[in-house]
C-alpha positions as CSV (number, residue, x, y, z in Angstrom):
1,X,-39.1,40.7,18.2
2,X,-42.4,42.9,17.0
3,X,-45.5,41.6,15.6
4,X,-44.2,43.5,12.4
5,X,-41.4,43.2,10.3
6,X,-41.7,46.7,8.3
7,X,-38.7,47.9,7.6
8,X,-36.0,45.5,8.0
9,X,-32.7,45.4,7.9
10,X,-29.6,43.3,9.2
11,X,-26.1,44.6,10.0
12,X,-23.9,44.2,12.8
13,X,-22.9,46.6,15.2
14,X,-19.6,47.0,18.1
15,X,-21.4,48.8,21.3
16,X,-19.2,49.9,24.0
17,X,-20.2,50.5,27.4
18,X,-21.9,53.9,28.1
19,X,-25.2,55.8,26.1
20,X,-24.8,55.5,22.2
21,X,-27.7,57.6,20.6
22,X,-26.5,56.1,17.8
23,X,-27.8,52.6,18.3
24,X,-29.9,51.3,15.6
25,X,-33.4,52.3,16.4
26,X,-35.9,49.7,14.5
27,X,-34.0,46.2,13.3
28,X,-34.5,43.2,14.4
29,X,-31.3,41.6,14.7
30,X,-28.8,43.6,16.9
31,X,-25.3,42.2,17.7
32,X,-23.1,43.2,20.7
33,X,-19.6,42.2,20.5
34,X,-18.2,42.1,24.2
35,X,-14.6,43.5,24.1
36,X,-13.8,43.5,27.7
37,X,-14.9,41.4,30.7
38,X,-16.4,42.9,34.0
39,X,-16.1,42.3,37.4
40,X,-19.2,43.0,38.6
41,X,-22.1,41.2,38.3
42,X,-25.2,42.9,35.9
43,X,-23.7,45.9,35.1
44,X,-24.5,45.2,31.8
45,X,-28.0,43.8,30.9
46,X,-30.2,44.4,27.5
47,X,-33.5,45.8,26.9
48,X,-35.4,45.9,23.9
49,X,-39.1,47.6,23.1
50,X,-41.2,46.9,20.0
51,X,-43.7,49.2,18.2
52,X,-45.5,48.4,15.4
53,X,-47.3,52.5,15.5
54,X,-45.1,53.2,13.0
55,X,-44.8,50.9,10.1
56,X,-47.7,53.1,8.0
57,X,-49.0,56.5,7.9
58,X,-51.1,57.1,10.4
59,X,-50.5,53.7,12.0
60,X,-52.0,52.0,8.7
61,X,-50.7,49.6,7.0
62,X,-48.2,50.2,4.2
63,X,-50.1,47.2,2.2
64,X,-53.5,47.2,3.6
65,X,-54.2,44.3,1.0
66,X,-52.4,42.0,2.4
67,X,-52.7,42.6,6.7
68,X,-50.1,41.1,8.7
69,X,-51.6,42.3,11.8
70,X,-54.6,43.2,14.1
71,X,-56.9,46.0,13.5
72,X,-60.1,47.9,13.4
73,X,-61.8,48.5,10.2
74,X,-58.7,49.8,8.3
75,X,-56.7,51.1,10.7
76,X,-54.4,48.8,13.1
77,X,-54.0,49.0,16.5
78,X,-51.0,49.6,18.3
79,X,-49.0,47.0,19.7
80,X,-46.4,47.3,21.7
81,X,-44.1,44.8,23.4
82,X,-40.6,44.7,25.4
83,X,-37.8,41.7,26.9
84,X,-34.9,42.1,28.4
85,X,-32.2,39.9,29.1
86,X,-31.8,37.4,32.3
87,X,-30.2,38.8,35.5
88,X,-26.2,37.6,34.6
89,X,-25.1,34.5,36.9
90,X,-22.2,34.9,39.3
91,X,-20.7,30.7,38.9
92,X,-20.9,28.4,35.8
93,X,-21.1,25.2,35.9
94,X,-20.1,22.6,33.5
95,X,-19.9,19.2,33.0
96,X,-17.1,17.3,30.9
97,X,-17.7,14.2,29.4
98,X,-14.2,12.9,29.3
99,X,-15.1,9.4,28.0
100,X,-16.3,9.3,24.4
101,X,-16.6,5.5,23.6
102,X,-19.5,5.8,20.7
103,X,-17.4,8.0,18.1
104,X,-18.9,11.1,20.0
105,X,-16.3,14.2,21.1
106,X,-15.1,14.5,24.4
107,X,-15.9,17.9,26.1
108,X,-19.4,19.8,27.1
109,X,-22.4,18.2,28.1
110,X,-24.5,20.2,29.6
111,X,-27.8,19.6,29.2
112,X,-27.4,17.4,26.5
113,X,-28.3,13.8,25.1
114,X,-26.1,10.8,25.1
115,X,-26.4,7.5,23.2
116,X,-25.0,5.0,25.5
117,X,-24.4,1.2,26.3
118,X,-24.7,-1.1,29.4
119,X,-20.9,-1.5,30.4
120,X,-19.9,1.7,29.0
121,X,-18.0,3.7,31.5
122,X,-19.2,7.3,32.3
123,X,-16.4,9.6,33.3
124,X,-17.7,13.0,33.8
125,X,-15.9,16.3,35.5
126,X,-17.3,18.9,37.0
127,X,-15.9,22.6,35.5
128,X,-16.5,25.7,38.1
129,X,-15.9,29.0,36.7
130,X,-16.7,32.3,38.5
131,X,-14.9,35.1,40.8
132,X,-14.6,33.6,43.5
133,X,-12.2,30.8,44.7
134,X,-13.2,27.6,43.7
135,X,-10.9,25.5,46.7
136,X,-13.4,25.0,49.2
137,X,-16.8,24.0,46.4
138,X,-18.6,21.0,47.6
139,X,-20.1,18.8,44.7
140,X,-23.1,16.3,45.2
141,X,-23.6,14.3,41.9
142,X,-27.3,13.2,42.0
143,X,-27.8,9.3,40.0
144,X,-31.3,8.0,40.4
145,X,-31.4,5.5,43.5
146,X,-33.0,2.7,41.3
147,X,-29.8,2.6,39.0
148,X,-28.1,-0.3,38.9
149,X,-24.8,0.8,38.6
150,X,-21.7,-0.1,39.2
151,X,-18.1,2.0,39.6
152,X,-16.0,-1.2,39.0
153,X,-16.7,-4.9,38.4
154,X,-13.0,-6.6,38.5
155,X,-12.9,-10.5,37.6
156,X,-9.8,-10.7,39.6
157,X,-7.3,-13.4,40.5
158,X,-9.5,-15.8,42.7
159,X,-12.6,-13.2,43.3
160,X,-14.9,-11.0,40.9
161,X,-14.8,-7.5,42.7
162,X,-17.9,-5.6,42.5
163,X,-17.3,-2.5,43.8
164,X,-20.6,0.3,44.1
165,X,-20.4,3.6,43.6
166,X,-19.8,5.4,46.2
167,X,-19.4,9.2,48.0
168,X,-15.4,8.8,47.5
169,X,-13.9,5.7,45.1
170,X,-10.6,4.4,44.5
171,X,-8.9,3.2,41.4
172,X,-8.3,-0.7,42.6
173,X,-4.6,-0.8,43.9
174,X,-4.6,3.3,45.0
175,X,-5.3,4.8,48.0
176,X,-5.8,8.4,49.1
177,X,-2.1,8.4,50.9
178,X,-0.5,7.5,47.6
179,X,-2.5,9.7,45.7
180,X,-4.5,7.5,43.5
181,X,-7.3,8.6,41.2
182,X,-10.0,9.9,42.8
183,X,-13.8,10.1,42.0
184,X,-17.2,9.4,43.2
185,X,-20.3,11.0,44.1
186,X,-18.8,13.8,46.4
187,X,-15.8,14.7,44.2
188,X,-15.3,17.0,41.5
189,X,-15.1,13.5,39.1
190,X,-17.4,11.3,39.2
191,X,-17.2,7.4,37.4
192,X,-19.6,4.5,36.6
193,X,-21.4,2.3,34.6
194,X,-25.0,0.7,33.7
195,X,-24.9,-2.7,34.4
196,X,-28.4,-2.8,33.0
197,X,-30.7,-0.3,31.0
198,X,-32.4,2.0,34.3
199,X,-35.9,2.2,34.8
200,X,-36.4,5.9,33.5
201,X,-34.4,6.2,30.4
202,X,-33.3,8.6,29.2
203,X,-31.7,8.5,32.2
204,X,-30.7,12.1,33.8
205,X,-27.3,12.6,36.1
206,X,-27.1,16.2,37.4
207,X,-24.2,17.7,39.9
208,X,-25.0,20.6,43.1
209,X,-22.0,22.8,43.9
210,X,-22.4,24.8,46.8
211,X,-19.5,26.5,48.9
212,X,-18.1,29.3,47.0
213,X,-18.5,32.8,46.8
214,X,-20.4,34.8,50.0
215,X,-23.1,32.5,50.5
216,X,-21.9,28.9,50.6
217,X,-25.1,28.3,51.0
218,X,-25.8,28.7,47.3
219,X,-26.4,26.0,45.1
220,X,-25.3,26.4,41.6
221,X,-26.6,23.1,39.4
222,X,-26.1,21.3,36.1
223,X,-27.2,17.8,34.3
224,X,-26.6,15.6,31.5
225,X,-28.2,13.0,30.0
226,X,-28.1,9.4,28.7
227,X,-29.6,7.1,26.5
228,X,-28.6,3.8,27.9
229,X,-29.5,0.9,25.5
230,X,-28.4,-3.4,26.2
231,X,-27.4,-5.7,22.8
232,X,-30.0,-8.2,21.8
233,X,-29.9,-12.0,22.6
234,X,-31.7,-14.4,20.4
235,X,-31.0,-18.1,20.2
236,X,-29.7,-18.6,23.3
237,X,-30.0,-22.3,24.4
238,X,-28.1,-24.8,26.6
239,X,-28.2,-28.4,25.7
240,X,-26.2,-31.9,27.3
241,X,-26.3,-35.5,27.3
242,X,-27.4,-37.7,29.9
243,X,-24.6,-38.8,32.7
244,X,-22.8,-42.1,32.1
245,X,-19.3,-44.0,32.3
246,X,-17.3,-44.4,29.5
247,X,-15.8,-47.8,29.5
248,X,-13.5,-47.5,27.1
249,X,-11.7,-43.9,28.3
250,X,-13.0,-44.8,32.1
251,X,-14.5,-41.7,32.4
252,X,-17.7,-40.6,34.3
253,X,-19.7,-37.8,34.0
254,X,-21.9,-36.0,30.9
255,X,-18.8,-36.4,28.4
256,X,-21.4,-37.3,25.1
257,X,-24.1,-37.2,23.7
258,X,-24.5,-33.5,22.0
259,X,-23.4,-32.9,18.5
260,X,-21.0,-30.0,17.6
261,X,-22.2,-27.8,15.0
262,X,-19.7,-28.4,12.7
263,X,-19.2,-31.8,13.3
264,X,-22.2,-34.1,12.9
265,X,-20.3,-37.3,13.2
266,X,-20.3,-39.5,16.4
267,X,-17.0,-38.2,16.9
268,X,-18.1,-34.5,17.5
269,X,-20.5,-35.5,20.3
270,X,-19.4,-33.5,23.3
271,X,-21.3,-33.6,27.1
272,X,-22.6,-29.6,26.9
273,X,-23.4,-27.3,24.6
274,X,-24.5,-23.4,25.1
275,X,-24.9,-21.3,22.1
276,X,-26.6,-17.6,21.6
277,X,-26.4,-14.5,19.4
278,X,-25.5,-11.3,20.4
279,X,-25.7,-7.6,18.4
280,X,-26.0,-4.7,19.4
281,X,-28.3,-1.6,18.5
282,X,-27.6,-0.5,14.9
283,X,-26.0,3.1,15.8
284,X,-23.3,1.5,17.9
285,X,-19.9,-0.1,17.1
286,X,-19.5,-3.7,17.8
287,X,-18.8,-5.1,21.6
288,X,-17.7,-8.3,22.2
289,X,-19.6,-11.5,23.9
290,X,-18.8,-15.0,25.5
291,X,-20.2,-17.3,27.9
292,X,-18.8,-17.9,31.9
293,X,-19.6,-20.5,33.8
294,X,-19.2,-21.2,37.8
295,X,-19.8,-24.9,39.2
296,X,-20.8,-25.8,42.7
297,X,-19.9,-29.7,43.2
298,X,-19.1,-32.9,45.3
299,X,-17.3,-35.6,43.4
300,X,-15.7,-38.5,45.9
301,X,-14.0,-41.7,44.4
302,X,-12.9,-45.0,46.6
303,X,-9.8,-46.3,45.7
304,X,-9.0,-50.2,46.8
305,X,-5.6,-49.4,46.9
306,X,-6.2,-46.9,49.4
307,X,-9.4,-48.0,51.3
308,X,-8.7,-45.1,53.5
309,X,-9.0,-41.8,51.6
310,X,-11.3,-40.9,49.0
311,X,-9.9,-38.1,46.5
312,X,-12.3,-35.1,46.7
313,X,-13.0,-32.7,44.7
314,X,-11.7,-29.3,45.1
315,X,-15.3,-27.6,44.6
316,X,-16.1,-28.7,48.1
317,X,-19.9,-29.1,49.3
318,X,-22.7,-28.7,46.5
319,X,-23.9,-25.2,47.1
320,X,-21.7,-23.8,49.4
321,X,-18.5,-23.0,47.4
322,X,-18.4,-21.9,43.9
323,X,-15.7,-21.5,41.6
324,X,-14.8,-20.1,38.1
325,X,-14.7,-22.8,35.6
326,X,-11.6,-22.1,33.8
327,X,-10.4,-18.5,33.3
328,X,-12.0,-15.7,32.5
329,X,-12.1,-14.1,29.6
330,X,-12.3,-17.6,28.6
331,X,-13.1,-19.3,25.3
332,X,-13.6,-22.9,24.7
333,X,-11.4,-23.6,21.4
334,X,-14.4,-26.2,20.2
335,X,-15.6,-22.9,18.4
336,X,-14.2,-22.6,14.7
337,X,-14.4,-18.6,15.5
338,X,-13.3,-18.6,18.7
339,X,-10.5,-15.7,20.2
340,X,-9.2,-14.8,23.5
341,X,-12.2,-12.7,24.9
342,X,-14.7,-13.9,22.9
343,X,-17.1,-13.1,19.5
344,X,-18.1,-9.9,17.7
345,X,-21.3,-8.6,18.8
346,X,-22.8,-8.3,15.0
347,X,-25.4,-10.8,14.7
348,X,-25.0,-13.2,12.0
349,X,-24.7,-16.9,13.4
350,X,-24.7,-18.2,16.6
351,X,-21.4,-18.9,18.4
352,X,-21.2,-21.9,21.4
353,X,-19.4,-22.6,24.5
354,X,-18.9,-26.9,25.3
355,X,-18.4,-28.5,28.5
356,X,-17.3,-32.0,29.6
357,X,-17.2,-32.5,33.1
358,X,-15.9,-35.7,33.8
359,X,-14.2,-38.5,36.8
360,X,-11.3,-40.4,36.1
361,X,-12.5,-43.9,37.8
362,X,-10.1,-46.2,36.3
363,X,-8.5,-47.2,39.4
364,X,-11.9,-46.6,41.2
365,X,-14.5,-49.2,42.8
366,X,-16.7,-46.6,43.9
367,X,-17.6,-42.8,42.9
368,X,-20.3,-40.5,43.2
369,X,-20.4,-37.2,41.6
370,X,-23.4,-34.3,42.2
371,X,-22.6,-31.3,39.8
372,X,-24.1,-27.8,39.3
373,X,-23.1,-25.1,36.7
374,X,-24.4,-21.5,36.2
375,X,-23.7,-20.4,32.9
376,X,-23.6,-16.5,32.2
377,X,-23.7,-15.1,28.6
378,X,-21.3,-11.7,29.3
379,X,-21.0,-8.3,27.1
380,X,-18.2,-5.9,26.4
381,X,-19.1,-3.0,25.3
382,X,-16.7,-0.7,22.6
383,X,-14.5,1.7,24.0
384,X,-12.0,2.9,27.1
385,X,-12.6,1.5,30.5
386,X,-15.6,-0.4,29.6
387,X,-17.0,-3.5,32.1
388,X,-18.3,-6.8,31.3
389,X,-21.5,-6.7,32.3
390,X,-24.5,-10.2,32.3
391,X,-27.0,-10.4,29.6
392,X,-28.4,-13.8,30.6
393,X,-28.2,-17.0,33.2
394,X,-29.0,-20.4,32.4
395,X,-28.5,-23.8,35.0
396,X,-27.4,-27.0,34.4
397,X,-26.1,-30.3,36.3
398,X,-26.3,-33.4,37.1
399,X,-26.3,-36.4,39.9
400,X,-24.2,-39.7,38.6
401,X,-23.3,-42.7,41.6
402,X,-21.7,-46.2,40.6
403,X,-20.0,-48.7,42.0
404,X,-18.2,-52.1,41.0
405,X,-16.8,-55.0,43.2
406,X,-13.5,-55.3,41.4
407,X,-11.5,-52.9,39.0
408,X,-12.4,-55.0,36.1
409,X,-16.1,-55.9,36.4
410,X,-18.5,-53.2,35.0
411,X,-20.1,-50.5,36.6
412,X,-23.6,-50.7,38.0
413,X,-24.9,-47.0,37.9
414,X,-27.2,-46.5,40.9
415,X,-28.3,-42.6,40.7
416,X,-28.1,-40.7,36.9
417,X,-30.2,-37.5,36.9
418,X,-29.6,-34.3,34.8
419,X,-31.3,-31.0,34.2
420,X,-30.5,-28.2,31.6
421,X,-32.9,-29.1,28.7
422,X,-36.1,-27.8,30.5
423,X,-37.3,-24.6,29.6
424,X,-37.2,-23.2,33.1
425,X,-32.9,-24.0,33.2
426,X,-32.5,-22.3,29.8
427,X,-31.2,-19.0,29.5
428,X,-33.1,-16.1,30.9
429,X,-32.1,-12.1,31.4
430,X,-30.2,-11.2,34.2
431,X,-28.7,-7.9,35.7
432,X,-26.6,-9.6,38.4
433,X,-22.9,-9.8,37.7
434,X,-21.6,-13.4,38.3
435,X,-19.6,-14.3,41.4
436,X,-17.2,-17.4,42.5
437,X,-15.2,-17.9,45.4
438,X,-12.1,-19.3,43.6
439,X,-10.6,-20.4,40.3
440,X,-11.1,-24.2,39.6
441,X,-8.4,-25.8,37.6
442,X,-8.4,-29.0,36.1
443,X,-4.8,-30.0,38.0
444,X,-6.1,-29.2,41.5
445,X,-9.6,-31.6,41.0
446,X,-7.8,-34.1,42.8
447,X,-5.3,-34.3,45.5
C-alpha cells in the first residue's frame, strides 16, 4: 500500500491466530485464510505499516534515473504510512431479492443497481445474521413518500382493488388467523410495485433492524436500488363517428362512421376507434398492452306498448356510476392480432380497440341516450406477480335524443353532440389505475 513498489513479490500465506515472526515482512499483497470462526467480536483485526527507507542504499533510489518518488537533491525522503482494518460488526444485514423478472438472479442486493419496470413486483427479504437471537428484530423498510406505489392492484369480479402498501399486507383471500403470506413495511418481507417511474430515480429502498443483541436500541441498516423505467407510447389516438339512427338495423347510437384499418370499404366502418403503440426500453423483454374502457351513462326508451315504463339502462345516472365495459383483460376481436390479454409490447405497428355503443329502438317512439367513456391504454410488464399498471387516458361520448309519432314514421333527431376527436379528449399520460363500480354486460342493458 507504500508509495514504492521495490521489491515485490506475491504469494499467499495461511496465518493462524497468535504472533508469527514469520510473516512476510515487505509485499504488498498478503492473504489471510480464516480457518475457524470466533465468538467474540475484534479479536482479530489487521494492521499494516509502509516504508519506503529501504528500497536503496542509504535511502536512495535503486534507479535514480528514473524517480518514482519524492526527494531532495538525490536523496529521497522517507515516507512512511499505516491502515488498519474496520472495527468487525456484531449483525449483518442483507437484503434478498427474491423476484428476478428481467433475466437477472435472484439472491444479494445489497447495495446494488437494479433495472426495473413500472408493474414489476419487488419482493425483497430481509437476512439477519449475528450472535444473538434474531426472534424479537424489528424491521422498518424505508420507500420514499412520493412513490407511487402500489402492493396490489386486483381487477376483480365487479371492483378493481387497489390496495397500498402498508406497515403489515395480506395476500388477497389470507388473513393472519389462517396464516396467509405476510409482508409489508414492518415485516421481515416486504412487496410492491411502481405504478409509475418515482421522482428520484434511481430510486433507493433501504431496511432498519433494531431489537437484537444488548442494545435493542441499535440500528443495524441496509439498501438497494432501482432503476425503474415506463414503455413508450406513440400513436395513440381515439377517433368515432357522429351519433345517428340506423334505419335499416333500428339502431341508435355512434355505430359508423370510422374506417377499420384493414378494411377500407363501407362495410368496415365501425362507431370508435382507439389505436396506439407500445414498446418498451431496449434492455427489457417484452410486456404486454391493451386498451380498458369504463362508461358512465343514461339511456331511456318509451315504448307505446307499454306507455308506463321506460327500459333503463343499467349504467344508471351519467356520472355517478361507472362500469367496466366488457371484461377485463379484454380484447375487441376487430383486431387481426388480437389475443386474450392483449399485444406484444415491441413496437412495430399500431394495434386498435373498436366500440359501438348502440339503442335498440325498433319498438321505440321515443329515446334519449347521454354516453361517456374513459378509455385507458394498460401495461404488463414481463415476469412473476407483475400488475397492470395505466400508461394513458383519453375521453369520449356522446348526447343523441329522437322521437317519432308512430313506429313506422322516421325519426326526428332533436339533440346529436359528440366529443373524442379534439385534442384535449385524446390520449394523455396517466399514473392513476382505472376504477368502475361494476361490470356492464350487454344482456343486463335492458330489463
Amino acid at each position: 500500500m507504500g508509495k514504492r513498489t521495490c521489491p515485490v513479490f506475491f504469494a499467499a500465506y495461511t496465518w493462524t491466530q497468535g504472533t508469527d515472526d514469520t510473516a512476510p515482512h515487505g509485499e504488498t499483497t498478503f492473504w489471510v485464510e480464516g480457518i475457524s470462526g470466533s465468538a467474540s467480536l475484534n479479536d482479530i483485526s489487521f494492521e499494516v505499516n509502509d516504508s519506503d527507507a529501504n528500497c536503496g542504499p542509504d535511502g536512495t533510489d535503486a534507479d535514480p534515473v528514473a524517480p518514482q518518488d519524492e526527494y531532495v537533491g538525490d536523496t529521497y525522503a522517507t515516507t512512511t504510512l499505516s491502515d488498519a482494518s474496520n472495527p468487525a460488526a456484531d449483525v449483518s444485514v442483507s437484503l434478498l431479492s427474491l423476484n428476478a423478472p428481467n433475466a437477472g438472479d435472484t439472491g444479494l442486493a445489497n447495495w446494488q443497481t437494479q433495472p426495473w419496470l413500472i408493474g414489476q413486483m419487488v419482493d425483497l427479504q430481509a437476512s439477519v445474521v449475528g450472535p444473538y437471537e434474531t426472534g424479537a428484530a424489528k424491521y422498518s423498510w424505508n420507500v420514499p413518500s412520493g412513490d407511487n406505489i402500489l402492493y396490489r392492484w386486483d381487477a376483480g369480479v365487479n371492483t378493481p382493488v387497489a390496495i397500498p402498501l402498508a406497515n403489515v399486507n395480506l395476500s388477497l383471500g389470507d388473513s393472519l388467523a389462517g396464516g396467509g403470506s405476510v409482508t409489508g413495511k414492518k415485516e421481515q418481507e416486504i412487496q410492491f410495485f411502481w405504478v409509475s417511474v418515482p421522482g428520484t430515480n434511481p430510486d433507493e429502498i433501504s431496511l432498519d433492524v433494531t431489537g437484537i443483541g444488548p442494545n435493542p436500541l441499535q440500528v443495524y441498516s441496509a439498501w438497494t436500488r432501482f432503476n425503474v423505467a415506463a414503455p413508450t407510447v406513440t400513436g395513440a389516438t381515439i377517433t368515432l363517428g357522429n351519433p345517428s339512427v340506423n334505419q335499416a338495423t333500428a339502431l341508435a347510437g355512434v355505430i359508423s362512421g370510422v374506417y377499420l384499418p384493414n378494411n377500407l370499404t363501407a362495410s368496415g366502418t365501425i362507431g370508435e376507434i382507439s389505436q396506439a403503440v407500445v414498446a418498451v426500453p431496449p434492455a427489457f423483454s417484452n410486456g404486454t398492452y391493451n386498451f380498458l374502457q369504463v362508461v358512465a351513462a343514461k339511456d331511456t326508451r318509451y315504448d307505446p306498448q307499454d306507455p308506463d315504463y321506460y327500459f333503463g339502462h343499467a349504467y344508471g345516472t351519467v356520472n355517478t356510476a361507472t362500469g367496466l365495459d366488457g371484461s377485463w383483460p379484454f380484447n375487441n376481436t376487430t383486431d387481426p392480432y388480437g389475443n386474450a390479454n392483449g399485444w406484444a409490447t415491441n413496437g412495430g405497428s399500431p394495434h386498435y380497440y373498436t366500440d359501438a355503443p348502440n339503442l335498440p329502438v325498433n319498438y321505440a317512439t321515443a329515446f334519449s341516450q347521454n354516453e361517456a367513456f374513459t378509455q385507458y391504454l394498460m401495461f404488463l410488464a414481463p415476469g412473476s406477480g407483475s400488475q397492470w399498471v395505466p400508461l394513458d387516458v383519453g375521453t369520449w361520448g356522446f348526447q343523441l335524443v329522437g322521437s317519432r309519432p308512430t313506429v313506422r314514421a322516421p325519426w326526428v333527431i332533436t339533440t346529436r353532440s359528440s366529443y373524442g376527436n379534439e385534442p384535449a379528449h385524446q390520449f394523455a399520460p396517466t399514473i392513476t389505475e382505472p376504477t368502475w363500480t361494476f361490470v356492464e354486460s350487454a344482456a343486463a342493458n335492458f330489463r
